[in-house]
C-alpha positions in Angstrom: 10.7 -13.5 -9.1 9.7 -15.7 -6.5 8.3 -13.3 -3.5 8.1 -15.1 0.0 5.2 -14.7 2.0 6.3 -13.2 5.0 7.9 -10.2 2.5 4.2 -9.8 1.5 2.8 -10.3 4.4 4.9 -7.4 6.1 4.1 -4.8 3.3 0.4 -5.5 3.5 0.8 -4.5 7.3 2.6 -1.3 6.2 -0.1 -0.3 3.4 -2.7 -1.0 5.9 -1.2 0.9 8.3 -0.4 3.7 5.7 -4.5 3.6 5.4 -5.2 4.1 8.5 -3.2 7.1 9.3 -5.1 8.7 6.3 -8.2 7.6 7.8 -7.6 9.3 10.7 -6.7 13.0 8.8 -9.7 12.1 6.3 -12.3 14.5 8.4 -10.3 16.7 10.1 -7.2 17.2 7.6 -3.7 16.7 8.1 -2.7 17.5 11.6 -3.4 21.0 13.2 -3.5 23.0 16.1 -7.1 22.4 15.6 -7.1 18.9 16.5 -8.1 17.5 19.8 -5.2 15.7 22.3 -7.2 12.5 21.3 -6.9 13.3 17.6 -2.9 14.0 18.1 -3.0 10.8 20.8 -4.5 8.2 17.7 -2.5 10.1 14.6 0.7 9.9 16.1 0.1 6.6 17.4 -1.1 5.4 14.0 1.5 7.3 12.3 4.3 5.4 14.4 3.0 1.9 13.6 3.7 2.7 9.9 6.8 4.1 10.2 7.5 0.9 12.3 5.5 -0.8 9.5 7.9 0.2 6.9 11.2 -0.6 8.5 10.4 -4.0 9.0 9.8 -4.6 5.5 12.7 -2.5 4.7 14.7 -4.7 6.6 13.5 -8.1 5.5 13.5 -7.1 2.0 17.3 -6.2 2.5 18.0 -9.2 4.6 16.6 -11.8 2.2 18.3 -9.6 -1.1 21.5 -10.3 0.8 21.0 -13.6 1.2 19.7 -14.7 -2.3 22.4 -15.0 -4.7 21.5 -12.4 -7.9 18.5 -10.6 -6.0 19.1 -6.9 -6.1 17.3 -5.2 -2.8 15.4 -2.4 -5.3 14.2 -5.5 -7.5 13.1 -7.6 -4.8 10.7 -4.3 -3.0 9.8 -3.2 -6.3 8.5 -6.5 -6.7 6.9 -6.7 -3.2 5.4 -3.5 -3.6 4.1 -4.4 -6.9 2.3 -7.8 -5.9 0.9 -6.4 -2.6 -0.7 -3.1 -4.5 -1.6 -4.7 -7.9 -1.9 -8.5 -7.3 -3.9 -9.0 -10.4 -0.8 -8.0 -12.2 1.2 -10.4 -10.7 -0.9 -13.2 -10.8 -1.3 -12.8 -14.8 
């Protein structure tokens, strides 16, 4: 399946966004009443970029599925998915 680049392109930001938000919970653990405002402040901002992250490739990957004759929308972000998280599986 031919995968365009933007579709890849917007699921890398959403994986590395994904990262970061465990980055942030790596020392501290998932979010507490333990955590500082600042902690909070940075997890829920980095937390609202992936969400954001994720709908835009949600969206694009149903947008182009509609608009490619005989690409099914679960194919086409399987596929996505698959080249961004295991490219050398995709390349061979």
């Amino acid at each position: 399946m031919d995968i365009p680049a933007r579709l890849i392109e917007l699921e890398q930001s959403a994986v590395d966004a994904y990262a970061e938000v465990l980055r942030l919970q790596e020392v501290p653990g998932r979010p507490t009443a333990e955590w500082t405002p600042e902690e909070h402040e940075a997890w829920n901002a980095a937390h609202a970029r992936w969400r954001e992250a994720v709908l835009a490739v949600q969206s694009a990957v149903a947008e182009h599925a509609a608009a490619a004759d005989g690409v099914g929308r679960l194919a086409l972000e399987m596929a996505v998915k698959a080249a961004v998280r295991h490219p050398e599986a995709a390349e061979g």
